[in-house]
BARO-95775 format. One record per atom (N, C-alpha, C): residue in three letters; atom name; x, y, z. Coordinates in pm, whole numbers, always signed. Each point is the difference from the previous one (the first is absolute). Last residue first. Example, Ala and Ser with C-alpha at 12.3 -4.5 7.8 and 13.67 -1.06 7.14 Angstrom:
<sites>
<site rest="Ser" atom="N" xx="+1285" yy="-225" zz="+708"/>
<site rest="Ser" atom="CA" xx="+82" yy="+119" zz="+6"/>
<site rest="Ser" atom="C" xx="-77" yy="+109" zz="+73"/>
<site rest="Ala" atom="N" xx="+29" yy="-572" zz="-7"/>
<site rest="Ala" atom="CA" xx="-89" yy="+119" zz="+0"/>
<site rest="Ala" atom="C" xx="+90" yy="+120" zz="+0"/>
</sites>
This chain:
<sites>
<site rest="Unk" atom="N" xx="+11516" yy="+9413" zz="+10965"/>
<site rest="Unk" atom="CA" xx="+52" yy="+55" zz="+169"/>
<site rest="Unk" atom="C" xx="+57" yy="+139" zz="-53"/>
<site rest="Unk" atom="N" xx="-50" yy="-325" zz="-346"/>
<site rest="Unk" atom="CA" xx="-163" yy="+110" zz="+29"/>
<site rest="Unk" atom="C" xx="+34" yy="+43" zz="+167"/>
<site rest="Unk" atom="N" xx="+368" yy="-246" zz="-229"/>
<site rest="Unk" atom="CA" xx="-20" yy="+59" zz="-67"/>
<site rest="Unk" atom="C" xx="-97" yy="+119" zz="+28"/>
<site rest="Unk" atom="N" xx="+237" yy="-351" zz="+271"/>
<site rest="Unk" atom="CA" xx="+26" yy="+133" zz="-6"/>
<site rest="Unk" atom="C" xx="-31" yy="+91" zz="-109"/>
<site rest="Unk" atom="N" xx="-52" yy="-497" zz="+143"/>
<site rest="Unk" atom="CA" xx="+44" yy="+29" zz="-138"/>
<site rest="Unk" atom="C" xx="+22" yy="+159" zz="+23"/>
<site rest="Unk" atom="N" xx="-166" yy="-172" zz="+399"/>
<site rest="Unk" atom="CA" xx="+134" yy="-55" zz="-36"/>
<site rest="Unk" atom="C" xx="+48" yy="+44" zz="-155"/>
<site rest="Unk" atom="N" xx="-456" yy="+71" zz="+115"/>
<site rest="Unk" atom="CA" xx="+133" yy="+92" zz="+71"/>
<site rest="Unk" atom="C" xx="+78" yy="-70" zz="+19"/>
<site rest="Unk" atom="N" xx="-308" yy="-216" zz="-225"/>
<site rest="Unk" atom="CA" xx="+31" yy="+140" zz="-62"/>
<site rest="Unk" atom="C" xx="+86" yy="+89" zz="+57"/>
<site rest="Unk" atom="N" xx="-65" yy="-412" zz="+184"/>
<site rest="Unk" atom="CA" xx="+73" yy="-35" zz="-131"/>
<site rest="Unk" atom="C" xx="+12" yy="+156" zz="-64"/>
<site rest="Unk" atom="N" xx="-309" yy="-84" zz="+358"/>
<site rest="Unk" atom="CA" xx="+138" yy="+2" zz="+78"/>
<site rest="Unk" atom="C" xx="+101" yy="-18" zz="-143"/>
<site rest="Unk" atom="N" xx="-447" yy="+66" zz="-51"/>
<site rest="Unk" atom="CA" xx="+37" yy="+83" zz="+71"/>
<site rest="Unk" atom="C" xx="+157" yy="+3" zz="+6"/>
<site rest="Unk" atom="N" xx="-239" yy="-370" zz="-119"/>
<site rest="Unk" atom="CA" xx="+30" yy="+52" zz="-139"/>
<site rest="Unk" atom="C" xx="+75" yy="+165" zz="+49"/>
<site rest="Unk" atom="N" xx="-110" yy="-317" zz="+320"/>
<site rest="Unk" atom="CA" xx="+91" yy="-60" zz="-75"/>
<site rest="Unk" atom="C" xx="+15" yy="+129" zz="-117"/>
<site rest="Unk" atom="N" xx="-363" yy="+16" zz="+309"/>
<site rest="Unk" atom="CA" xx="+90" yy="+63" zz="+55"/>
<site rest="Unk" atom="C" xx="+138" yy="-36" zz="-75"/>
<site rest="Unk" atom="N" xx="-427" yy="+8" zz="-313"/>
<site rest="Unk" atom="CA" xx="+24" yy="-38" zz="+145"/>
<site rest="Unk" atom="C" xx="+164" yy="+83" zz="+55"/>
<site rest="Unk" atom="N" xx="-477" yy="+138" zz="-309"/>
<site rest="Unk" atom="CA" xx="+163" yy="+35" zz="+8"/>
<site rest="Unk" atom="C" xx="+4" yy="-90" zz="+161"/>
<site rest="Unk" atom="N" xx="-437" yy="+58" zz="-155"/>
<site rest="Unk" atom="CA" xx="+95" yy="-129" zz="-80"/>
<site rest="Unk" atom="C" xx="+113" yy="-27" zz="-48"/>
<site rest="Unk" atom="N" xx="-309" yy="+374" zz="+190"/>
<site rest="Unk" atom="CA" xx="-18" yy="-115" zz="+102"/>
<site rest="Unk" atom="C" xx="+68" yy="-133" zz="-69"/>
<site rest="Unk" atom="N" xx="+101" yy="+584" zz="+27"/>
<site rest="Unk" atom="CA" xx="-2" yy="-167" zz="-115"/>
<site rest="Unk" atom="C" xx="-23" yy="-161" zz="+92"/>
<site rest="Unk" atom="N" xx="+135" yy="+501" zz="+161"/>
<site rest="Unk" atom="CA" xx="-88" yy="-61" zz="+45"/>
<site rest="Unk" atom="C" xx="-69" yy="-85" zz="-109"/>
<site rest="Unk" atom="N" xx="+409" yy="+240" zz="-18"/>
<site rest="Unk" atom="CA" xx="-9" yy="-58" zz="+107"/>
<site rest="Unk" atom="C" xx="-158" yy="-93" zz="+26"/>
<site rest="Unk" atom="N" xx="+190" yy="+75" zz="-520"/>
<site rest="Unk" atom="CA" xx="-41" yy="+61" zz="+109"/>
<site rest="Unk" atom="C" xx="-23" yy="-76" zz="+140"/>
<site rest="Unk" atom="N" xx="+157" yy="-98" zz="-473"/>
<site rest="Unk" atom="CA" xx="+85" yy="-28" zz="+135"/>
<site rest="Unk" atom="C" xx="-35" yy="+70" zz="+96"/>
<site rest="Unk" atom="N" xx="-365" yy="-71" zz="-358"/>
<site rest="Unk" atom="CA" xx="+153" yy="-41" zz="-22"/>
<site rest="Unk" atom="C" xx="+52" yy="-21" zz="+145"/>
<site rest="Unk" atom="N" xx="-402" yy="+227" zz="+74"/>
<site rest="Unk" atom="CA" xx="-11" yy="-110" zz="-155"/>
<site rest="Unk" atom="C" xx="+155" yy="+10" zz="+28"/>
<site rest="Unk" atom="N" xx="-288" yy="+236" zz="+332"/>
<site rest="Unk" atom="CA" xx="-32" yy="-171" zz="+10"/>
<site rest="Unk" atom="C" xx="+60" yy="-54" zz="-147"/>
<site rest="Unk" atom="N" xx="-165" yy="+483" zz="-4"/>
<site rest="Unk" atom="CA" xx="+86" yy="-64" zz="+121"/>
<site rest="Unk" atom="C" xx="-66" yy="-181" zz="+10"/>
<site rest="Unk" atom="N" xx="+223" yy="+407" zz="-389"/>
<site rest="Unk" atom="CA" xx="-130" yy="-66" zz="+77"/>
<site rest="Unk" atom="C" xx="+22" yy="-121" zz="+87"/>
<site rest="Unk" atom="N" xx="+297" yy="+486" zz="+5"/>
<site rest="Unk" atom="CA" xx="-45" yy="-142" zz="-144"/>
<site rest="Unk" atom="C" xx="-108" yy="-74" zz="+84"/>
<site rest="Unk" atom="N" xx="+431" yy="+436" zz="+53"/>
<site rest="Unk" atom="CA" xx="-195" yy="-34" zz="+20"/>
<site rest="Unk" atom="C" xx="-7" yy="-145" zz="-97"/>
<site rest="Unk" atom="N" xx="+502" yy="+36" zz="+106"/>
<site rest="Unk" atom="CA" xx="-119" yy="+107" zz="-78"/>
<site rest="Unk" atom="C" xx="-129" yy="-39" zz="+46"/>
<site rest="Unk" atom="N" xx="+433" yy="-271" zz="+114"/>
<site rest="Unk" atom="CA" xx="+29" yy="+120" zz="+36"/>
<site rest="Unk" atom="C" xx="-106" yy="+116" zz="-59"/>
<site rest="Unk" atom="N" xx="-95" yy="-502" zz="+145"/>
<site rest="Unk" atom="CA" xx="+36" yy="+116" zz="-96"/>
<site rest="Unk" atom="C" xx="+16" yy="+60" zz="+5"/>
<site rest="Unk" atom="N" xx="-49" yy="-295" zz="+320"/>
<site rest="Unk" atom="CA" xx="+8" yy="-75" zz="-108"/>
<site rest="Unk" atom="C" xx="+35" yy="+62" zz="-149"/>
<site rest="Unk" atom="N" xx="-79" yy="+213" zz="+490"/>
<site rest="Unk" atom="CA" xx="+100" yy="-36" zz="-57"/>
<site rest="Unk" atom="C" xx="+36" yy="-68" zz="-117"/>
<site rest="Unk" atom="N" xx="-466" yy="+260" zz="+93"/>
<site rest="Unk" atom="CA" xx="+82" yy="-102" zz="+89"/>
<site rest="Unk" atom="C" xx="+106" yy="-36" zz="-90"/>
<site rest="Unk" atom="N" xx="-448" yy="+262" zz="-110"/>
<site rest="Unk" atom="CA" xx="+161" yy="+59" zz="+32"/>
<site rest="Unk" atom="C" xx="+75" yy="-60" zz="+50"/>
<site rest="Unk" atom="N" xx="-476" yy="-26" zz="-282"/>
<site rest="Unk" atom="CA" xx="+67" yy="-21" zz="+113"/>
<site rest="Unk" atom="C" xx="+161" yy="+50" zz="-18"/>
<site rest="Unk" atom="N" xx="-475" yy="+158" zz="-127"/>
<site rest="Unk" atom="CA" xx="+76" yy="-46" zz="-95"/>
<site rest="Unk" atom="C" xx="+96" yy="-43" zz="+115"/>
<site rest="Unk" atom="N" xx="-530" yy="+95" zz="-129"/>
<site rest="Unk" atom="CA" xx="+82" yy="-31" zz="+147"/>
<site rest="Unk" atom="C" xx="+150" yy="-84" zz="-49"/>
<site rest="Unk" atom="N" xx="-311" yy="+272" zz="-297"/>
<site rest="Unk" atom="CA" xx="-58" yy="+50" zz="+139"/>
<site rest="Unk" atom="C" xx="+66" yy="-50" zz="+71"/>
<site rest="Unk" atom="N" xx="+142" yy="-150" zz="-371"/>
<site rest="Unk" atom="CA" xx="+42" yy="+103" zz="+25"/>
<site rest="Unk" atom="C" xx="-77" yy="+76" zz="+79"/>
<site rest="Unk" atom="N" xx="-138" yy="-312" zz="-235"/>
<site rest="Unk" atom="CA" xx="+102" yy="-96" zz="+126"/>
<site rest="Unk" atom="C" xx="+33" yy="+118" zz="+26"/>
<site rest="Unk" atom="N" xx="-478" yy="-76" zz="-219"/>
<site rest="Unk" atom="CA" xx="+108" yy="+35" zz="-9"/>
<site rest="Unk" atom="C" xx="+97" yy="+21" zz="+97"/>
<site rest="Unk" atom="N" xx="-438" yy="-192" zz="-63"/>
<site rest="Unk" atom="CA" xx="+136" yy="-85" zz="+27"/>
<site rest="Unk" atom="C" xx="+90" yy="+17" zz="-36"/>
<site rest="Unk" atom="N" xx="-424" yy="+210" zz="-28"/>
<site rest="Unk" atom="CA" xx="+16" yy="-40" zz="+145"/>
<site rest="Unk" atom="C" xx="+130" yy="-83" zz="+14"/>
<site rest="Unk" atom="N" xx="-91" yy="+293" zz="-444"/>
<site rest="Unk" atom="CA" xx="-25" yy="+44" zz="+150"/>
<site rest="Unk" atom="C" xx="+56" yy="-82" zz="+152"/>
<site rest="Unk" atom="N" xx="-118" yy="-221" zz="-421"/>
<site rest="Unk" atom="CA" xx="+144" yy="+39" zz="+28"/>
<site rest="Unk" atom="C" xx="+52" yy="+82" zz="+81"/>
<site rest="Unk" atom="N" xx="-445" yy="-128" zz="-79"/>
<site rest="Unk" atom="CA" xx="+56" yy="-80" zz="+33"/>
<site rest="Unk" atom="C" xx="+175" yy="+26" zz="+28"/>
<site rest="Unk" atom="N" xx="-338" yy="+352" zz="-123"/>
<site rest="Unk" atom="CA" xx="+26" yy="-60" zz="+111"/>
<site rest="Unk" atom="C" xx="+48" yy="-135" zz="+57"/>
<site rest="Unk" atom="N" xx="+32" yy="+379" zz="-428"/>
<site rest="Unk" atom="CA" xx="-5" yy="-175" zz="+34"/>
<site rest="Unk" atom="C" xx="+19" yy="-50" zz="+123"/>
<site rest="Unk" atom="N" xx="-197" yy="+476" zz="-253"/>
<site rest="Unk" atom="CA" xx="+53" yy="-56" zz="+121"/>
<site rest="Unk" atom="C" xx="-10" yy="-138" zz="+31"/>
<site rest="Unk" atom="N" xx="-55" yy="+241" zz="-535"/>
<site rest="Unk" atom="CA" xx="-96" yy="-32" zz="+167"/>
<site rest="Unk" atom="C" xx="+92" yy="-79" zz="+120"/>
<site rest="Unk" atom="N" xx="-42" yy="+299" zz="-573"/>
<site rest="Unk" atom="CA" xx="+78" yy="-35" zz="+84"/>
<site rest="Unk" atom="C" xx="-65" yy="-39" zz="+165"/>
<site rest="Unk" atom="N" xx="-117" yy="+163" zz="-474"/>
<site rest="Unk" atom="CA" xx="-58" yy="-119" zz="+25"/>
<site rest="Unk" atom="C" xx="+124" yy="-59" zz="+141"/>
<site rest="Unk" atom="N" xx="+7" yy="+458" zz="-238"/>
<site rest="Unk" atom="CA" xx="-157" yy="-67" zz="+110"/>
<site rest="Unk" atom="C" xx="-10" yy="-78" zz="+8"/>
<site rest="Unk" atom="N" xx="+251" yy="+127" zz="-425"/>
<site rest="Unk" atom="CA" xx="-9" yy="+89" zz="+107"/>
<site rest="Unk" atom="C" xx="-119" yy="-72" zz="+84"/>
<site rest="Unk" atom="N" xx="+304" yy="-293" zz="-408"/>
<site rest="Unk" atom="CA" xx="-145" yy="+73" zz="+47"/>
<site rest="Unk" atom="C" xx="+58" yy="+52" zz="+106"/>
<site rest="Unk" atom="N" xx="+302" yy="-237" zz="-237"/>
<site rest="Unk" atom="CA" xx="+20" yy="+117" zz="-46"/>
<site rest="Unk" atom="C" xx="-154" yy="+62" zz="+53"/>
<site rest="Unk" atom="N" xx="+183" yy="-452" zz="+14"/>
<site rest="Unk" atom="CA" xx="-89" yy="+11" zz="-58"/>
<site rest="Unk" atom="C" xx="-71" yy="+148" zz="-39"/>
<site rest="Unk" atom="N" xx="+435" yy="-129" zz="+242"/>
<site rest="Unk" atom="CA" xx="-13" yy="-134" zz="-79"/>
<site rest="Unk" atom="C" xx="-139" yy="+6" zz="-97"/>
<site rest="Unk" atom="N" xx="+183" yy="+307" zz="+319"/>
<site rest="Unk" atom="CA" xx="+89" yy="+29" zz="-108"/>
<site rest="Unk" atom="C" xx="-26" yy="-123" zz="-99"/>
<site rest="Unk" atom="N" xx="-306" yy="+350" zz="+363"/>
<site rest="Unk" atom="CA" xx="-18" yy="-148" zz="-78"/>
<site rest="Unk" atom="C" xx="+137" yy="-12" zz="-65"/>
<site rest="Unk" atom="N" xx="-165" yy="+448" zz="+245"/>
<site rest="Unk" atom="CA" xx="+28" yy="-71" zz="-102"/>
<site rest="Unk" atom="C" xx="+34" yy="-135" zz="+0"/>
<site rest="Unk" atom="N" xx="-176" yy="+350" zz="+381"/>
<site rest="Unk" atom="CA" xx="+79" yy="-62" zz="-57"/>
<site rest="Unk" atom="C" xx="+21" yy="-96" zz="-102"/>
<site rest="Unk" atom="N" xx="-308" yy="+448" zz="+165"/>
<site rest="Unk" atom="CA" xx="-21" yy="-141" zz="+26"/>
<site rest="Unk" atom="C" xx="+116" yy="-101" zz="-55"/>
<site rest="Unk" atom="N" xx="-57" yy="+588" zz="+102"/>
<site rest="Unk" atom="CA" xx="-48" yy="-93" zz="-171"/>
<site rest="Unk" atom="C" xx="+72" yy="-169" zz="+75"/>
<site rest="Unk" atom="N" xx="-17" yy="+245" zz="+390"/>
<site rest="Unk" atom="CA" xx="-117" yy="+75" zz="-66"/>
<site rest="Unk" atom="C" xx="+23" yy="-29" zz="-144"/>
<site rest="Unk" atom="N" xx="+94" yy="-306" zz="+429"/>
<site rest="Unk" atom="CA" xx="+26" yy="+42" zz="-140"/>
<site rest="Unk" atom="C" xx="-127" yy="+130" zz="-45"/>
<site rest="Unk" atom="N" xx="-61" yy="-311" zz="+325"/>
<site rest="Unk" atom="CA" xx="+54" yy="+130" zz="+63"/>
<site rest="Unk" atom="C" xx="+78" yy="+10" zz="-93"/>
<site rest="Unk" atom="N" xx="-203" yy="-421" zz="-36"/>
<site rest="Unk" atom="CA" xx="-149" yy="+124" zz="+30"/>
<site rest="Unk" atom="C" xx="+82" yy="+108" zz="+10"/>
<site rest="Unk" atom="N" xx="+282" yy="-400" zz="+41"/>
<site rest="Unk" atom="CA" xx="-40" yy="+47" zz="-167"/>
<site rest="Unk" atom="C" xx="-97" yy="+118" zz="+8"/>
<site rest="Unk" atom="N" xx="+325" yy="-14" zz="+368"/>
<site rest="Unk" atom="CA" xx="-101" yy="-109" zz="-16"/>
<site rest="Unk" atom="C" xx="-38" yy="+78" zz="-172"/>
<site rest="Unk" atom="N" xx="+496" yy="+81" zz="+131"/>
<site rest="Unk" atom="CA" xx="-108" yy="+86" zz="+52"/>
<site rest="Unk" atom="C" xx="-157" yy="-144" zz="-48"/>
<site rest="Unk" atom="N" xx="+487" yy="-94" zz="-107"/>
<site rest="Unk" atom="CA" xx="-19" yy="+101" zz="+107"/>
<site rest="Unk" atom="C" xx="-98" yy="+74" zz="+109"/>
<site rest="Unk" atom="N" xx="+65" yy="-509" zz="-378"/>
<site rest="Unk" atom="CA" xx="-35" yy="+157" zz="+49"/>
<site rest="Unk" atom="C" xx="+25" yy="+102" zz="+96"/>
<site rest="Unk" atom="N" xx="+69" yy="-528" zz="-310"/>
<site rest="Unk" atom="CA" xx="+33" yy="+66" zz="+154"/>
<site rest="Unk" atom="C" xx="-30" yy="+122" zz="-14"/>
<site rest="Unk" atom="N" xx="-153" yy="-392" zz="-314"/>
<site rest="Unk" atom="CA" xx="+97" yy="+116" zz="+18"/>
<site rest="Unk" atom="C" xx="-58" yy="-6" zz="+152"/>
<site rest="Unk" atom="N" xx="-143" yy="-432" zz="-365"/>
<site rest="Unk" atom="CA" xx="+85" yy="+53" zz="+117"/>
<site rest="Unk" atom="C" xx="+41" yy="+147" zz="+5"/>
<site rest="Unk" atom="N" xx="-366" yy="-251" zz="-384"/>
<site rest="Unk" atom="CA" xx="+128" yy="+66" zz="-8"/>
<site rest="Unk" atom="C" xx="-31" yy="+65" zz="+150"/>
<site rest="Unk" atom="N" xx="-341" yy="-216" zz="-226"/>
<site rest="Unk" atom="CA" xx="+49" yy="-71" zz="+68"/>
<site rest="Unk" atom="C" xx="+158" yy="+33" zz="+56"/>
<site rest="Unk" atom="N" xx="-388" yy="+233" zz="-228"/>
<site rest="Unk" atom="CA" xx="+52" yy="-90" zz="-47"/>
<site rest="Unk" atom="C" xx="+101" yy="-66" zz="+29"/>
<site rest="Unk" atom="N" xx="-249" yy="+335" zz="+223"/>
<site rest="Unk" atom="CA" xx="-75" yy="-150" zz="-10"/>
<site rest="Unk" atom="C" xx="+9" yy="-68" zz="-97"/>
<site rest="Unk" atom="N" xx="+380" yy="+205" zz="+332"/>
<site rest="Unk" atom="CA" xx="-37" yy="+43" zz="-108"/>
<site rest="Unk" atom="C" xx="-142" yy="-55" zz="-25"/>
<site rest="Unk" atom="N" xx="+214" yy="+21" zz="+458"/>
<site rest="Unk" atom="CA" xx="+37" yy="-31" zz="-97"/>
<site rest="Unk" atom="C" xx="-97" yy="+55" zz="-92"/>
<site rest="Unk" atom="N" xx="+340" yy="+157" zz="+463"/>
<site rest="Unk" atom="CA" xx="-146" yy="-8" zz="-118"/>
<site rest="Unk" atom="C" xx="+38" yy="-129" zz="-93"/>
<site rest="Unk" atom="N" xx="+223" yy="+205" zz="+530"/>
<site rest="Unk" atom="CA" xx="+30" yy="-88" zz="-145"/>
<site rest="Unk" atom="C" xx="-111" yy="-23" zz="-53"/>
<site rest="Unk" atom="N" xx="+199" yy="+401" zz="+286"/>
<site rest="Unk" atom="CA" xx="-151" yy="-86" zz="+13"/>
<site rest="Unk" atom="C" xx="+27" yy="-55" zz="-153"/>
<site rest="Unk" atom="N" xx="+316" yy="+274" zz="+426"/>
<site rest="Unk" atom="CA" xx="-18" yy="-36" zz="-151"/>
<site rest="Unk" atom="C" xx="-95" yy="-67" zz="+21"/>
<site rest="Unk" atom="N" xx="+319" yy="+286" zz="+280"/>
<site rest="Unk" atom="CA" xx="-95" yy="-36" zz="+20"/>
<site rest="Unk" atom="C" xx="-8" yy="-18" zz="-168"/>
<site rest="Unk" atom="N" xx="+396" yy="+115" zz="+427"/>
<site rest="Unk" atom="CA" xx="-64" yy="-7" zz="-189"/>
<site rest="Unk" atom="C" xx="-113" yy="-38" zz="+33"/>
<site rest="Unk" atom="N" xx="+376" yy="+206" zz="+323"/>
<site rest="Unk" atom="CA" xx="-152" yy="-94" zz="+4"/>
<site rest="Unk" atom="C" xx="-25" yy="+56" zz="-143"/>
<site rest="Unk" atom="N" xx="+501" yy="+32" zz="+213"/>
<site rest="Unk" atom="CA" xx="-100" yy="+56" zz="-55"/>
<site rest="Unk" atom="C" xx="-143" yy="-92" zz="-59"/>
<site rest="Unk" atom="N" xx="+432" yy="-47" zz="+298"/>
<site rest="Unk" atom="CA" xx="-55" yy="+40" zz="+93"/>
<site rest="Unk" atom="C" xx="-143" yy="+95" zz="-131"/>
<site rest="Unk" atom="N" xx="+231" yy="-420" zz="-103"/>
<site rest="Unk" atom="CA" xx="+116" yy="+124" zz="+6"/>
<site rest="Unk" atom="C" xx="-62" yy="+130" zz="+75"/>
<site rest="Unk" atom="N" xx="-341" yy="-367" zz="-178"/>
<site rest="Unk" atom="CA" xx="+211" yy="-36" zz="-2"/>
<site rest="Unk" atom="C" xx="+49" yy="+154" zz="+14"/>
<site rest="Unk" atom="N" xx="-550" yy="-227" zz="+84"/>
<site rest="Unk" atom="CA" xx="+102" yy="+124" zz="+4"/>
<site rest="Unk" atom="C" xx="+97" yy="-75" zz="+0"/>
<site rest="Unk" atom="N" xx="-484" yy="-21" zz="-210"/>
<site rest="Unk" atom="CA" xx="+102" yy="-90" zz="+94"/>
<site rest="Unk" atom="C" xx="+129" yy="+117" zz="+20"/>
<site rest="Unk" atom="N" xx="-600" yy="-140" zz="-168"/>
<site rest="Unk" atom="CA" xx="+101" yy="+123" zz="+61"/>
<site rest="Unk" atom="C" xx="+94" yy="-57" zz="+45"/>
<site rest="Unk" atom="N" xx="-446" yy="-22" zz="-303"/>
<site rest="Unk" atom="CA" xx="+123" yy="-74" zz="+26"/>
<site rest="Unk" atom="C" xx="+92" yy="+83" zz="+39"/>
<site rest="Unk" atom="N" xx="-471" yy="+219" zz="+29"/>
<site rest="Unk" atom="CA" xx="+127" yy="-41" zz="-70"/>
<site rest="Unk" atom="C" xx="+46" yy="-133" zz="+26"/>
<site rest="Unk" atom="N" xx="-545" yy="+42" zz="+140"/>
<site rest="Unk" atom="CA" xx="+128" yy="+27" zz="+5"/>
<site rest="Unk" atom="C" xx="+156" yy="-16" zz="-77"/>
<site rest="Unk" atom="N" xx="-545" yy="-138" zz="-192"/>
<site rest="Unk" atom="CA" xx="+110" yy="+14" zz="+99"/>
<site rest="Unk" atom="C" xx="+135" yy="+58" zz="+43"/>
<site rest="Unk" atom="N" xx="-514" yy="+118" zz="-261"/>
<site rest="Unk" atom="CA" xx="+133" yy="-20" zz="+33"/>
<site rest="Unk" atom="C" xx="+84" yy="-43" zz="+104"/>
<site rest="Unk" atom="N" xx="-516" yy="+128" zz="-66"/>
<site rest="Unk" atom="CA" xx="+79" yy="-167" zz="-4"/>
<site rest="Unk" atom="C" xx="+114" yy="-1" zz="-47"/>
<site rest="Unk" atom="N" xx="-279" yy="+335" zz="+202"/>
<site rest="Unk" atom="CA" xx="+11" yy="+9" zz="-174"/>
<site rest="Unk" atom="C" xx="+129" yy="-99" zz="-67"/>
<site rest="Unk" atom="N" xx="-279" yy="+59" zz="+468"/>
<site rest="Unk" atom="CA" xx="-52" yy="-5" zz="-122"/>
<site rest="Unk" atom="C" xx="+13" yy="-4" zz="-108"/>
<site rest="Unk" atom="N" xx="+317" yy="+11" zz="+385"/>
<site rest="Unk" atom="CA" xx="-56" yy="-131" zz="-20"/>
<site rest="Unk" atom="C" xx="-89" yy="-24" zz="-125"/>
<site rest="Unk" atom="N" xx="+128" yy="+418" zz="+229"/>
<site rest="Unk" atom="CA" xx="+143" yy="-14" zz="-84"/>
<site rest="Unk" atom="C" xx="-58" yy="-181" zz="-96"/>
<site rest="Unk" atom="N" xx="-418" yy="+358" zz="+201"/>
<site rest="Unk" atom="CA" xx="+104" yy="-87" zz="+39"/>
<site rest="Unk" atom="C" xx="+86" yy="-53" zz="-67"/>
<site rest="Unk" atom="N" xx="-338" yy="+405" zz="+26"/>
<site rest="Unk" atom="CA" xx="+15" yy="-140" zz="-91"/>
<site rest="Unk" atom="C" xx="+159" yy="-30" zz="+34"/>
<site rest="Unk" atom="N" xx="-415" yy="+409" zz="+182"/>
<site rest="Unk" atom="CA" xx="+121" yy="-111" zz="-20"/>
<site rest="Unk" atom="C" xx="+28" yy="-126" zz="-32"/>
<site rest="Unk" atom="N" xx="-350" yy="+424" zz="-177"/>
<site rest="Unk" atom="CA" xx="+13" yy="-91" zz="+130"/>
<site rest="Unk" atom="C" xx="+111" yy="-53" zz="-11"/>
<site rest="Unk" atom="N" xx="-212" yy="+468" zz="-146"/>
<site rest="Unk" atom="CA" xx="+79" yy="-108" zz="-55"/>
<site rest="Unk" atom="C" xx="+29" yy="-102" zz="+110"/>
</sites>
C-alpha cells in the first residue's frame, strides 16, 4: 500500500479557534441547493451523510471553501474594545482603522463600554 498524503484527498483543515482554553473545530458546507450549515465533522466522515433541511437529500453536502478562508474565528481578537472575543477591526475594537482618537476619548468619558 503506498502513501497518500493528507493533500490528496483535498480536504482542508478544521476551522479552529479557541475561547476558554477549549479548541473547537468546524467545517462550514453548503448544500447543492444552495442551503449554508456548519458541521462538526467534514461531510466524507459521516457514516449516514447529513440531511438537507431545505431539500431533505443525503450527499449532497460540500466544503464551502470560501467561507473556510474567511472565517473570523481562526483569529478572534481580544483587545480592550470588548470585553468578549469578537472580530477584529469592527466596531470599537482597538484596532479599527476608522475609530479615531475623539470617538475613544467620548466612550471613556461616557463610562458606559470602559
Amino acid at each position: 500500500m503506498a502513501f497518500v498524503s493528507w493533500r490528496a484527498h483535498k480536504r482542508p483543515p478544521p476551522v479552529r479557534y479557541n475561547w476558554g482554553g477549549e479548541t473547537k473545530q468546524r467545517y462550514p458546507c453548503r448544500c447543492k441547493c444552495g442551503r449554508r450549515i456548519t458541521l462538526a465533522k467534514a461531510p466524507d466522515e459521516y457514516v449516514r451523510s447529513p440531511r438537507c433541511k431545505r431539500c431533505k437529500q443525503r450527499g449532497t453536502m460540500r466544503i464551502d471553501r470560501h467561507r473556510m478562508k474567511r472565517e473570523w474565528h481562526v483569529r478572534p481578537c481580544n483587545c480592550y474594545g470588548y470585553s468578549f472575543p469578537h472580530h477584529k477591526g469592527r466596531g470599537y475594537c482597538d484596532h479599527n482603522p476608522k475609530l479615531t482618537a475623539e470617538d475613544l476619548r467620548l466612550r471613556h468619558e461616557s463610562g458606559r463600554y470602559s
